[in-house]
PAMI-435991 format. One record per residue: residue in three letters; x, y, z of N, C-alpha, C in turn. Coordinates in steps of 0.05 Angstrom, whole numbers, padded with zeros to 5 digits, always signed. Example, Ala and Ser with C-alpha at 12.3 -4.5 7.8 and 13.67 -1.06 7.14 Angstrom:
residues 2
Ala+00264-00114+00156+00246-00090+00156+00264-00066+00156/Ser+00257-00045+00142+00273-00021+00143+00258+00001+00157/
end
This chain:
residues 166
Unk+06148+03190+02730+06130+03168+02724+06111+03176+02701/Unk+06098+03195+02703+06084+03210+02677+06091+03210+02655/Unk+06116+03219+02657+06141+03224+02633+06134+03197+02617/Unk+06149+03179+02631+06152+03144+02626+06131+03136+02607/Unk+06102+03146+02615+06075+03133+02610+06068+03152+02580/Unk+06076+03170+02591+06065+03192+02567+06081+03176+02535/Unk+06112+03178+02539+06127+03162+02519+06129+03138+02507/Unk+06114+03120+02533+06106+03096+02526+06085+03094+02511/Unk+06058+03117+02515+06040+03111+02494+06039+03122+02469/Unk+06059+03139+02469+06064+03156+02440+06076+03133+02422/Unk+06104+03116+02432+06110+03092+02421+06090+03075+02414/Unk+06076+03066+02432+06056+03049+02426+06029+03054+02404/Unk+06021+03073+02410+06007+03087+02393+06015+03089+02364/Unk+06042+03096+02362+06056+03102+02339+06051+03070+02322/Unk+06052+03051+02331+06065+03021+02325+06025+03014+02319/Unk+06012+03015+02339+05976+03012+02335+05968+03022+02300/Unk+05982+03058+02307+05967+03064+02282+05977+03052+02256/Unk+06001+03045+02264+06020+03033+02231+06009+03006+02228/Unk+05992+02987+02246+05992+02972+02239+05958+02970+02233/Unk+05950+02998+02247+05920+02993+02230+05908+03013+02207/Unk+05930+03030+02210+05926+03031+02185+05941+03030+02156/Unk+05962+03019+02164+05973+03018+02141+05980+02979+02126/Unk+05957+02961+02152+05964+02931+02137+05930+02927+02135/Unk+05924+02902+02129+05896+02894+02127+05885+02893+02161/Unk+05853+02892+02150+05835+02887+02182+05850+02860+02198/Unk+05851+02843+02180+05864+02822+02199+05891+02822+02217/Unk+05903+02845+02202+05922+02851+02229+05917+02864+02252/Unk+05896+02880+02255+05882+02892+02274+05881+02872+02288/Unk+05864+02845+02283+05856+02826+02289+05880+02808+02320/Unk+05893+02799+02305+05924+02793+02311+05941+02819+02331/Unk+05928+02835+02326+05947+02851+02344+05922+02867+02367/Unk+05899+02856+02366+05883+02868+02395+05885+02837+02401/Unk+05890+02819+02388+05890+02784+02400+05915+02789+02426/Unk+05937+02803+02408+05965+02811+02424+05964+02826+02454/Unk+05948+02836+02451+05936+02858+02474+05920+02853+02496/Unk+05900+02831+02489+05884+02815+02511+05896+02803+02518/Unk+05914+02794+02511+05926+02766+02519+05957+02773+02542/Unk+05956+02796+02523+05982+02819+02552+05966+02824+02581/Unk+05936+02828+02563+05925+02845+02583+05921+02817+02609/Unk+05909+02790+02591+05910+02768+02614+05932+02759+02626/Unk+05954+02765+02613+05986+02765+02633+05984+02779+02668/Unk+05972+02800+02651+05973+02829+02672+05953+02814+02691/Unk+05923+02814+02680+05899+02811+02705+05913+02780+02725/Unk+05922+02762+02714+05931+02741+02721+05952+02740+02762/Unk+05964+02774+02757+05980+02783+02778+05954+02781+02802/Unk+05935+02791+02790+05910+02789+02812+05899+02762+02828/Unk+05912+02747+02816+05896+02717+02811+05913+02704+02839/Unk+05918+02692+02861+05925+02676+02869+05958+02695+02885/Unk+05978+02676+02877+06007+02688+02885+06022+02699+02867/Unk+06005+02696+02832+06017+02717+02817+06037+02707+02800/Unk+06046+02679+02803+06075+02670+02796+06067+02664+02762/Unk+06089+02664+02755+06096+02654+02728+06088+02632+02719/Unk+06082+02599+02726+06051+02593+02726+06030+02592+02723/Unk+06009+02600+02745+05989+02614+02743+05991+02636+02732/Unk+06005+02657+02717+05998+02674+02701+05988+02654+02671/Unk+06015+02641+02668+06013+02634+02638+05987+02618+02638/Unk+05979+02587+02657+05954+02580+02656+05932+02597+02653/Unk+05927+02620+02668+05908+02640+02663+05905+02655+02621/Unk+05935+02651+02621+05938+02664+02599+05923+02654+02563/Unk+05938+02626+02585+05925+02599+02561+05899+02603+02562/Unk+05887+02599+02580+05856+02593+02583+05838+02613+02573/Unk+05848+02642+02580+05841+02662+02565+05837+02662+02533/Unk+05867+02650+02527+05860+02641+02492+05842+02625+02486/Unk+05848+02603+02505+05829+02581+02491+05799+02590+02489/Unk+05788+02613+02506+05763+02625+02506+05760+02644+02483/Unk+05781+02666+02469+05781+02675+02442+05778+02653+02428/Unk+05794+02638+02427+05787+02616+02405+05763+02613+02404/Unk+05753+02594+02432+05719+02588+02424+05696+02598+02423/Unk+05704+02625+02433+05682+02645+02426+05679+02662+02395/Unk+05713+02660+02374+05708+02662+02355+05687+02638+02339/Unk+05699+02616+02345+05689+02592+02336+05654+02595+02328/Unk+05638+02602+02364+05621+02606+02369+05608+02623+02345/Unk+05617+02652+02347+05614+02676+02328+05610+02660+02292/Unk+05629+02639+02296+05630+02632+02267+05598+02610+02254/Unk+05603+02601+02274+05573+02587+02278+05549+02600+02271/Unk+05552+02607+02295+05527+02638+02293+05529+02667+02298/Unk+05526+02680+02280+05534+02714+02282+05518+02717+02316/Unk+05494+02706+02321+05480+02716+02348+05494+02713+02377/Unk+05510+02697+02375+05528+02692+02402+05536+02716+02406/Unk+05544+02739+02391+05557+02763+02400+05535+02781+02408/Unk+05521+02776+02397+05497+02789+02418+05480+02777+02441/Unk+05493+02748+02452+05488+02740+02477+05508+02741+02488/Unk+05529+02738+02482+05560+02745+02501+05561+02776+02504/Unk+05551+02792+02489+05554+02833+02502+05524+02831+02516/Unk+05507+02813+02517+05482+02816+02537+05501+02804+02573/Unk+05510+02779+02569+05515+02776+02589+05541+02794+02599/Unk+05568+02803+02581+05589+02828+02588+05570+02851+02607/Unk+05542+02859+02585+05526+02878+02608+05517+02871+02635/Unk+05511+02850+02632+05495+02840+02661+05516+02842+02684/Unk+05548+02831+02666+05571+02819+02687+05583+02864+02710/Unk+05577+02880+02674+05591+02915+02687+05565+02911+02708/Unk+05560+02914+02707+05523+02918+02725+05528+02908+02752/Unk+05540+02876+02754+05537+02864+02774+05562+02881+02784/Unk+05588+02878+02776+05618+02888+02781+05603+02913+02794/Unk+05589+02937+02778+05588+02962+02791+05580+02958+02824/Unk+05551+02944+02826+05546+02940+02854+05568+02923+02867/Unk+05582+02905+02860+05597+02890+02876+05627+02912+02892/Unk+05633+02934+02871+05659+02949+02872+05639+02974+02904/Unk+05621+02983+02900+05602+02989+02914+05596+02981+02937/Unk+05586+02957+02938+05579+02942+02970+05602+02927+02975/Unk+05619+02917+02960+05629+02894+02978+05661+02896+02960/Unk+05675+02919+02964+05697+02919+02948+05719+02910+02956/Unk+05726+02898+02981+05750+02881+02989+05744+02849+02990/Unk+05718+02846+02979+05718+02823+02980+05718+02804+02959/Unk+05742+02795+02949+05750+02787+02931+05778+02765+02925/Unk+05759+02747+02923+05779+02714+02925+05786+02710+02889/Unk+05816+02693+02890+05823+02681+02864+05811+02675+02845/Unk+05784+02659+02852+05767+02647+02831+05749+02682+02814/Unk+05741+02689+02840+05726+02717+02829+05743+02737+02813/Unk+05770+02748+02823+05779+02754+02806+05791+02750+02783/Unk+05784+02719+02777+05795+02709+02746+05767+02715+02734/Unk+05742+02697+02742+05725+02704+02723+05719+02723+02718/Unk+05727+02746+02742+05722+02779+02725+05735+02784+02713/Unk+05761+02775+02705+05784+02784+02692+05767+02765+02655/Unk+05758+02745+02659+05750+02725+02631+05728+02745+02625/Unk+05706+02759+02640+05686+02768+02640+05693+02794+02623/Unk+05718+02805+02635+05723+02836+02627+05741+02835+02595/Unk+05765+02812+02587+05768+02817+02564+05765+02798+02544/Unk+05754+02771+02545+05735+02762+02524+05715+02780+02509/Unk+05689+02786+02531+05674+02795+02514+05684+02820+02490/Unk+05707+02835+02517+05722+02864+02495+05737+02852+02466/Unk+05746+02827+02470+05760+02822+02443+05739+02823+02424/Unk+05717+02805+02443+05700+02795+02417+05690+02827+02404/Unk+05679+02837+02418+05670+02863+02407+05690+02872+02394/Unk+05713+02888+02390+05728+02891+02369+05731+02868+02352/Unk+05730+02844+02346+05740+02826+02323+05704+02837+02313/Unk+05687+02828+02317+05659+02839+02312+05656+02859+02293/Unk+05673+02883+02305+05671+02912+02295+05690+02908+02271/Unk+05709+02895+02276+05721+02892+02243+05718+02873+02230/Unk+05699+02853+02227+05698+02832+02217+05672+02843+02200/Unk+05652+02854+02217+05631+02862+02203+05636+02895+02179/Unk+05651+02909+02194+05658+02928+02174+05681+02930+02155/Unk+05690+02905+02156+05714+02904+02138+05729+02933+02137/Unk+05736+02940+02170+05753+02958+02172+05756+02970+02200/Unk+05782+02974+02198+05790+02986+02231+05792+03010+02242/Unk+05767+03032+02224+05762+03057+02227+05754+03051+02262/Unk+05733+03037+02261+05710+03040+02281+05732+03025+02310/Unk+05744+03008+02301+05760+03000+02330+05777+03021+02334/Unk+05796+03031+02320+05812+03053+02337+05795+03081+02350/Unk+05767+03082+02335+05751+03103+02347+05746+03085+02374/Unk+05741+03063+02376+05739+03051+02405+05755+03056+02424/Unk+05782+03041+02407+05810+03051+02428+05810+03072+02433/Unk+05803+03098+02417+05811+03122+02424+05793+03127+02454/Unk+05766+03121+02449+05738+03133+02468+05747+03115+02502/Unk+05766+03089+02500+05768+03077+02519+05792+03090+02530/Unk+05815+03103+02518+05845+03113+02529+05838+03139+02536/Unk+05808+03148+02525+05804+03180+02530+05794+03180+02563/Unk+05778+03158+02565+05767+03154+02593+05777+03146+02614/Unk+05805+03126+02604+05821+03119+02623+05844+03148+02633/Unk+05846+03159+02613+05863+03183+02628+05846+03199+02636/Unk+05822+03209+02630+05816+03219+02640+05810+03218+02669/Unk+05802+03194+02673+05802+03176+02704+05829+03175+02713/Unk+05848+03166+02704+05877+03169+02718+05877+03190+02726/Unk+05869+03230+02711+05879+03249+02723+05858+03260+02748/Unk+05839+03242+02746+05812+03257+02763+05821+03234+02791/Unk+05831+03220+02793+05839+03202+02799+05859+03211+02822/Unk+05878+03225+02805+05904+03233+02826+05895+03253+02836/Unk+05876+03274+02829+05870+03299+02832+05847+03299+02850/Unk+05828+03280+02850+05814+03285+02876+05804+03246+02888/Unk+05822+03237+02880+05822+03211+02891+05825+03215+02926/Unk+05825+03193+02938+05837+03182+02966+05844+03154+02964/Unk+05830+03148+02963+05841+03107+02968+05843+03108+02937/Unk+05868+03088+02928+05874+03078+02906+05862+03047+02904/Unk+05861+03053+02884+05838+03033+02859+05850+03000+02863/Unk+05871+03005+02853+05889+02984+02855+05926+02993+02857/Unk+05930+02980+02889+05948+02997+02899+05977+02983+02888/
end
């Protein structure tokens, strides 16, 4: 299973870096759009019975919230700094909720944590390259977020007990 994951992200990785660094920011753009939107496929399994359906509804709706939160952004640059005020407020609340009350968790709650968790992350990467006219600073993101996730996967297997999500 390691094996599998390890080769999968070397592929993947391989295909990330070619496409950020070797096309314009706006493909960055288009291809972390590609990625939330996998990622809302994925959170969607959490949501209800999981079916094919309700994933794709979840999936749509998710877009339709990139959309209008770019929209927003376009309006006014300040929305991105009230949508990562409230992303903070939402890790904050999640941390105590995963804490006091971690099985308790119905359809509706786990979608809006799921809208909560990768809206605001898109928006912050399109942000980071929109404002720097470049996708140095997002793959330093991707990198600092895949560094923490494995590192949590191996601290994880190694002195875990109950799994996270089983």
């Amino acid at each position: 299973m390691l094996r599998q994951r390890v080769l999968t992200a070397m592929v993947l990785v391989a295909v990330l870096l070619g496409v950020m660094l070797g096309l314009p920011p706006i493909a960055t753009i288009w291809l972390v759009t590609v990625l939330v939107l996998i990622g809302a496929w994925e959170w969607a399994a959490f949501i209800g019975n999981g079916s094919a359906p309700a994933r794709a509804g979840f999936t749509v709706a998710v877009a339709a919230l990139l959309i209008g939160s770019l929209y927003l952004y376009s309006i006014s640059p300040d929305f991105v700094r009230v949508a990562m005020t409230v992303a903070m407020v939402w890790w904050v609340a999640a941390l105590l909720w995963i804490c006091l009350a971690p099985a308790n968790v119905n359809p509706v709650t786990a979608a809006v944590a799921g809208v909560l968790a990768l809206v605001p992350c898109w928006l912050a990467l399109v942000y980071i390259t929109f404002t720097t006219n470049s996708t140095y600073w997002v793959l330093f993101t991707l990198a600092l977020v895949w560094a923490a996730d494995t590192g949590a996967f191996f601290a994880g297997r190694w002195l875990g007990r109950v799994p996270l999500a089983p």
